[in-house]
C-alpha positions as CSV (number, residue, x, y, z in Angstrom):
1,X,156.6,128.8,116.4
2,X,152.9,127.8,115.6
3,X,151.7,128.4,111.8
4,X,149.6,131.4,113.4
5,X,152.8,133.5,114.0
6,X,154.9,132.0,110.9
7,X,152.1,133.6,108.8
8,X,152.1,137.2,111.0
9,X,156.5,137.0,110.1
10,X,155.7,136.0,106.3
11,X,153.1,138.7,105.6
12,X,155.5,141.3,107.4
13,X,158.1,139.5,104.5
14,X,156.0,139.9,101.8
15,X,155.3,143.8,102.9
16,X,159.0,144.5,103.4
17,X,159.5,143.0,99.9
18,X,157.0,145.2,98.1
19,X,157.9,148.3,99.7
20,X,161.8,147.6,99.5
21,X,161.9,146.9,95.3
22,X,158.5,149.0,94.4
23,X,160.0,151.8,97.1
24,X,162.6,152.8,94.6
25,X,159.7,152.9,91.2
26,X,157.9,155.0,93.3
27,X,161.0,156.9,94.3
28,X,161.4,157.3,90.4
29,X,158.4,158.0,89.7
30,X,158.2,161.0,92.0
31,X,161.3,162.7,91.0
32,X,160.0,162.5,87.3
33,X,158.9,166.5,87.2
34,X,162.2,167.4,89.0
35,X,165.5,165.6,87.6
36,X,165.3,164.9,83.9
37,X,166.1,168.2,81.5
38,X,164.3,166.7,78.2
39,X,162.2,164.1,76.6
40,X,165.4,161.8,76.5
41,X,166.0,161.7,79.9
42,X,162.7,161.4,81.2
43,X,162.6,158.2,78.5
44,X,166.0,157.1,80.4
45,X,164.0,157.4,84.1
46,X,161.1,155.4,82.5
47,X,163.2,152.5,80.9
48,X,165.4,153.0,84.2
49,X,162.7,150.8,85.9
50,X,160.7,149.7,83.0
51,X,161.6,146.0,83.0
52,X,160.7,145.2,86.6
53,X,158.0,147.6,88.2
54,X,155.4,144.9,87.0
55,X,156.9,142.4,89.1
56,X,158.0,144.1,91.8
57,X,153.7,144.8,92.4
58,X,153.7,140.6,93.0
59,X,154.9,141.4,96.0
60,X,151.6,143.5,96.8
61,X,149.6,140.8,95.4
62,X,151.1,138.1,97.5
63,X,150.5,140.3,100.5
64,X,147.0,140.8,100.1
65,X,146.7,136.8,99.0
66,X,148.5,136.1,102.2
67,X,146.1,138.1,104.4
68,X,142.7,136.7,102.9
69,X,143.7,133.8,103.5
70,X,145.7,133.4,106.6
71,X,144.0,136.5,108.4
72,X,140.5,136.6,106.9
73,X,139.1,138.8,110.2
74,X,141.9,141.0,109.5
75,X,141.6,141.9,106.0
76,X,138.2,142.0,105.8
77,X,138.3,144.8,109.0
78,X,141.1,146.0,107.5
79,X,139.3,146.7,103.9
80,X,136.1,148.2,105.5
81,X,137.8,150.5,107.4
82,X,140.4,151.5,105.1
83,X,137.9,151.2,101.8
84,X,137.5,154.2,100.4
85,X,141.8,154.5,101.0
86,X,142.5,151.7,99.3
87,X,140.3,152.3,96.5
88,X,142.1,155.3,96.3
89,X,145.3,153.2,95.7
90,X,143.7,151.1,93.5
91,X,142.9,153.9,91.1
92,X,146.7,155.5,91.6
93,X,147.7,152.0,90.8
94,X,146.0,151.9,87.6
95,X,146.6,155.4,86.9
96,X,150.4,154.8,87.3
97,X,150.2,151.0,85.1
98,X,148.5,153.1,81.8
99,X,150.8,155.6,82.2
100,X,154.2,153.6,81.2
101,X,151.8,151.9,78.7
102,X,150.1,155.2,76.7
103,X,153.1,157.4,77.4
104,X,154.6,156.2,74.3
105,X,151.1,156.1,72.4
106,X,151.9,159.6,71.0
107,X,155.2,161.9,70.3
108,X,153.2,164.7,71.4
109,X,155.3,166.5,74.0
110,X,152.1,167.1,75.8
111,X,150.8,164.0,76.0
112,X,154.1,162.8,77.1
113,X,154.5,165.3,79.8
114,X,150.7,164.5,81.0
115,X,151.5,160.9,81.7
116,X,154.7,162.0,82.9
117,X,152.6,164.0,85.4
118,X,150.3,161.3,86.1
119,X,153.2,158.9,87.4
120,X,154.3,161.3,89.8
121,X,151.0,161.9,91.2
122,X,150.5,158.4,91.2
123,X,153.8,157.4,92.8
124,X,153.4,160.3,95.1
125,X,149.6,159.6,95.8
126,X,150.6,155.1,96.8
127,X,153.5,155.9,98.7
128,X,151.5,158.8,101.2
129,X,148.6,156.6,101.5
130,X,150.1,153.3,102.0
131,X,152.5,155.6,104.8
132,X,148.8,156.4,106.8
133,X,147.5,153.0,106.1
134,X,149.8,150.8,107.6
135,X,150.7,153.5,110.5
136,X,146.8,153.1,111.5
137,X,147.1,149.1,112.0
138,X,149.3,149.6,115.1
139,X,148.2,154.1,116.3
140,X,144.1,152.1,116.6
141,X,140.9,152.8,114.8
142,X,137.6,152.1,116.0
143,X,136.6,148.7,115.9
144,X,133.2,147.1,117.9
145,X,133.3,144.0,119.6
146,X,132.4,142.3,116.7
147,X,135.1,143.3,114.6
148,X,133.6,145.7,112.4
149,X,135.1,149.1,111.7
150,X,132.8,151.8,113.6
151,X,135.0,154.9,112.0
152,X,134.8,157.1,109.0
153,X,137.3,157.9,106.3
154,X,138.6,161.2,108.8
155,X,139.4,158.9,111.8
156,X,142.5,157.2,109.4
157,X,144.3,160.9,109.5
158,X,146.1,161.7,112.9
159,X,149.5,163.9,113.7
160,X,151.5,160.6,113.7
161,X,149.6,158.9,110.9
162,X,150.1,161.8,108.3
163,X,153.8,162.0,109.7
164,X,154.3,158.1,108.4
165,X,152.9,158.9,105.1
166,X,155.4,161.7,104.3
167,X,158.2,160.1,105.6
168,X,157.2,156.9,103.4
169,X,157.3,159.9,100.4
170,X,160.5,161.3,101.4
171,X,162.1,157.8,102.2
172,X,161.2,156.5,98.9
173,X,162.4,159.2,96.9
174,X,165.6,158.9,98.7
175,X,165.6,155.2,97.8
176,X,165.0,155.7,94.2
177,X,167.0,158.6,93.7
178,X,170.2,156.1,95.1
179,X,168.3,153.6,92.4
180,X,169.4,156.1,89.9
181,X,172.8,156.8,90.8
182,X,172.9,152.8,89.9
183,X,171.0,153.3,86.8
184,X,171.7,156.1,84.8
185,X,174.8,157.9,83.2
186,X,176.1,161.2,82.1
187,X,174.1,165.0,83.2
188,X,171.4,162.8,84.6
189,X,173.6,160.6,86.8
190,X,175.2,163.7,88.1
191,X,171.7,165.3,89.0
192,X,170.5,162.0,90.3
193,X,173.0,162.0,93.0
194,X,172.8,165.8,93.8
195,X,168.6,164.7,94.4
196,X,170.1,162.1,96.6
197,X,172.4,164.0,99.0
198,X,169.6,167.3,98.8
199,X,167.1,164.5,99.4
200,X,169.1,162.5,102.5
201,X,169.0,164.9,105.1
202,X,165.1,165.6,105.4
203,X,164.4,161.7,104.6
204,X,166.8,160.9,107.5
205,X,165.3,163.4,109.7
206,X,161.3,163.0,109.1
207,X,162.0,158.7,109.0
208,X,163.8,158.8,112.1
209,X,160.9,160.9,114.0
210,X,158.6,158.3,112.6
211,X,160.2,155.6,113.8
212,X,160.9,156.9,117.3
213,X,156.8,158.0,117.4
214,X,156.3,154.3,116.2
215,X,158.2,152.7,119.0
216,X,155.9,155.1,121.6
217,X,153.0,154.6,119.8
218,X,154.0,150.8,120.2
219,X,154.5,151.2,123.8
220,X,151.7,153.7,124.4
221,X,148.5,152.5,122.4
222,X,149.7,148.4,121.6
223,X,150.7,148.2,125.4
224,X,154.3,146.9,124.3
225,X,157.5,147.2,125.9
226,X,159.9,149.3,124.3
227,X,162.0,146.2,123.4
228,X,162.2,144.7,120.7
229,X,160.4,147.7,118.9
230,X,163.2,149.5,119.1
231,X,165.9,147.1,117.5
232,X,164.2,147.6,114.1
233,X,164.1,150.6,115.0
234,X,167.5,151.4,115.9
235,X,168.6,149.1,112.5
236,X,166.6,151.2,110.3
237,X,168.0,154.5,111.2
238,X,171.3,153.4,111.0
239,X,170.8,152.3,108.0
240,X,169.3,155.9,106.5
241,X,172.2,157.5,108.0
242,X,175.0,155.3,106.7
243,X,173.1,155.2,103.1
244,X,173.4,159.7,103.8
245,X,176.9,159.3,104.4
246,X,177.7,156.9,101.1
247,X,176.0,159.5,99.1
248,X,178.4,162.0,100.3
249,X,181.0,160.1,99.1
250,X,180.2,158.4,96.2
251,X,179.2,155.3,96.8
252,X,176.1,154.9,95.1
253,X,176.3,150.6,95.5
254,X,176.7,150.8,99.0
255,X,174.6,153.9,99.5
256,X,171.4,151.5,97.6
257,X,172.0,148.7,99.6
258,X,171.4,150.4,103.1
259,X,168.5,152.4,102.1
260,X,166.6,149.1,101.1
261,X,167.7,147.9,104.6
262,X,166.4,150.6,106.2
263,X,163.2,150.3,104.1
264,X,162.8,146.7,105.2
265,X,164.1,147.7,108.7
266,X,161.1,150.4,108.7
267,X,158.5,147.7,107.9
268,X,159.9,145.6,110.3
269,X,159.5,147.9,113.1
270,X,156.1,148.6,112.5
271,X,155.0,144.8,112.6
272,X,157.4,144.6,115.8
273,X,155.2,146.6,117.5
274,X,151.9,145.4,115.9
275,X,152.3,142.2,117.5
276,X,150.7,139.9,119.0
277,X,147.6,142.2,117.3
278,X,147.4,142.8,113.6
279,X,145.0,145.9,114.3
280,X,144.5,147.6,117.6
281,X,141.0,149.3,119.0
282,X,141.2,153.1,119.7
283,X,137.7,152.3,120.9
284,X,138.4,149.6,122.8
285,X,141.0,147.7,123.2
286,X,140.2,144.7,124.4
287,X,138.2,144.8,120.5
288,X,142.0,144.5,119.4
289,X,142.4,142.0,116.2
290,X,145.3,139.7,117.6
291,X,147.1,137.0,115.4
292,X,145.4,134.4,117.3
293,X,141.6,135.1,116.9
294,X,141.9,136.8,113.4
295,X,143.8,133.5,111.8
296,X,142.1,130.7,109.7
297,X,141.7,127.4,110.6
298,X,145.0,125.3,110.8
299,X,144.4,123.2,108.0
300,X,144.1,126.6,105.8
301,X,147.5,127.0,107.5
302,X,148.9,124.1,106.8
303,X,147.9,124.0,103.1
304,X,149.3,127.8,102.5
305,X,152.5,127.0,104.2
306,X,152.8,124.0,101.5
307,X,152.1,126.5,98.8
308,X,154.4,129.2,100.0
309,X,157.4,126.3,100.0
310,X,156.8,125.6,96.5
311,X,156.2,128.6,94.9
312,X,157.9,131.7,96.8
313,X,161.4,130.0,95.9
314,X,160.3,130.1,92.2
315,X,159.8,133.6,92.8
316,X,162.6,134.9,94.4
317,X,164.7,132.7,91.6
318,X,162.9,134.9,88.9
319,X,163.1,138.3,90.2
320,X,166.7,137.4,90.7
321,X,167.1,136.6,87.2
322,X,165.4,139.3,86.1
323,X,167.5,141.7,87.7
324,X,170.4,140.2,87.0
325,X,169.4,140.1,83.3
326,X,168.6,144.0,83.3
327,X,171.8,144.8,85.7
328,X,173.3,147.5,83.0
329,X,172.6,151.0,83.3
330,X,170.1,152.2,80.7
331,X,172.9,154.1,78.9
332,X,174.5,150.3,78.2
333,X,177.3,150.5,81.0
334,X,177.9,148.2,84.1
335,X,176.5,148.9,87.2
336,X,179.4,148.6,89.3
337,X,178.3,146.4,92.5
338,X,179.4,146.9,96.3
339,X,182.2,144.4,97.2
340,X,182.4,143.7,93.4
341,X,186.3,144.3,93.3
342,X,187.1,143.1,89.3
343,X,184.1,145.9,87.8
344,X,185.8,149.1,86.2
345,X,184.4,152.6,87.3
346,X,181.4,153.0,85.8
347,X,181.7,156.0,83.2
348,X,180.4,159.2,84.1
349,X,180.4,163.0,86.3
350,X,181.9,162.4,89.4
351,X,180.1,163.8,92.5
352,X,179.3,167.3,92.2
């Protein structure tokens, strides 16, 4: 495996991480208006995720990091083409980070309920975007010989694009509603796990017509066979449709785990079929940005790869930790872990 390929796997790491811990915030964060019955509870949702949103967005960092500088021709295609979608993000981003910090600026039930409002949006707003964003690297925009983006803001929005971005929507709030059945306790533990059978079937469905439309768009526009696409593929709706059925029968542990595998599984498809090109021309496609003539120079390679050995251990140690440290539900009682045979019941409403 050359450094050129290692670099196209980590960056597809990095993405599955970021969408696999801050898919469940955002899945939080857009069932804000819906679940909670009081001030109380929506304070239970917020401190629910409080203590590790921040550092779940590392992984976002890292990912752009890893492009700049490993893919330079990609990201800077990538962020003319997509600027004015990605500055939309950036704004959600910020809009969503001073929400959980003003929100408790002011008892005022209004105020609260506007930055209430304004993580939904904002949660709602990433996940749709980043869904039409990253379907667009591997359905082709318009890109000259030269690399540039030839476009406008319109050409990002096809059938199948805006299909990815709801089912990123739906998936996530799927995720983080079976976040919550790990999280929370009493009334709102028993709503959070109605929201996650109600919300199962329709995530299942839409992310499963995504990822068949991905494999053909794989096969169709990236001139790939339909193998290996569709391993991923196959992994990843397996996965939504076992994490359905633990939600049926109250398994919430078991029922977390598969929908973060099918989250990763998701991402993984989609950079399955992206390769050996990291953005393919609808215009042309021999004007396709492959991994081999949009990487840096070795050295660049060779000193990243250094980097990433020291440091992303460090990382993954912390994060551990971290969760670990905040493994209770907000209410104060033990999450009780898949395979963990020597945890009680956790305390609460059984499945409605």
């Amino acid at each position: 495996m050359t450094l050129q390929i290692l670099w196209f796997c980590l960056i597809a790491v990095f993405w599955g991480g970021y969408f696999v811990l801050e898919g469940f915030d955002f899945g939080v964060g857009i069932l804000l208006p819906f679940l909670p019955r009081d001030e109380e509870e929506r304070g239970e949702m917020f401190r629910s995720i409080g203590p590790v949103w921040d550092g779940n967005e590392v992984w976002l960092v890292v990912a752009g990091a890893g492009t700049f500088a490993a893919f330079p021709s990609w990201y800077a295609t990538m962020f003319s083409g997509f600027y004015l979608a990605l500055l939309l993000i950036l704004f959600l981003l910020i809009v969503r980070v001073v929400s959980f910090e003003w929100r408790d600026k002011s008892d005022s039930a209004r105020w609260r309920r506007v930055w209430m409002w304004a993580n939904a949006a904002g949660s709602t707003g990433i996940a749709l975007i980043w869904g039409i964003a990253l379907a667009n690297l591997i359905h082709g925009v318009p890109i000259d010989s030269e690399g540039n983006y030839t476009g406008t803001f319109w050409d990002l929005f096809s059938v199948y694009t805006v299909l990815a971005g709801i089912a990123f929507v739906l998936l996530f709030a799927f995720h983080g509603a079976s976040y919550l059945t790990l999280r929370t306790s009493g009334d709102l533990l028993g709503r959070a796990r109605r929201a996650a059978r109600t919300l199962g079937v329709p995530a299942i469905a839409v992310g499963a017509a995504f990822l068949i439309w991905t494999v053909v768009v794989a096969v169709d526009q990236n001139h790939k066979g339909v193998f290996p696409p569709v391993l991923p593929a196959v992994i990843a709706i397996g996965a939504f449709a076992l994490a359905g059925f633990f939600v049926y029968t109250g398994r919430s542990g078991f029922a977390f785990v598969m929908t973060a595998l099918g989250t990763l599984a998701a991402v993984v498809t989609l950079f399955t079929g992206l390769y050996p090109r990291v953005m393919v021309s609808s215009s042309s496609f021999g004007n396709s940005l492959s991994v081999s003539n949009a990487a840096s120079v070795h050295y660049t390679l060779v000193v990243l790869t250094v980097v990433a050995l020291v440091l992303m251990p460090l990382v993954l140690l912390y994060q551990t930790w971290s969760y670990y440290v905040f493994r209770a539900r907000v209410g104060g009682q033990q999450v009780r872990l898949p395979g963990d045979a020597a945890a009680q019941p956790t305390a609460g409403p059984g499945p409605a």
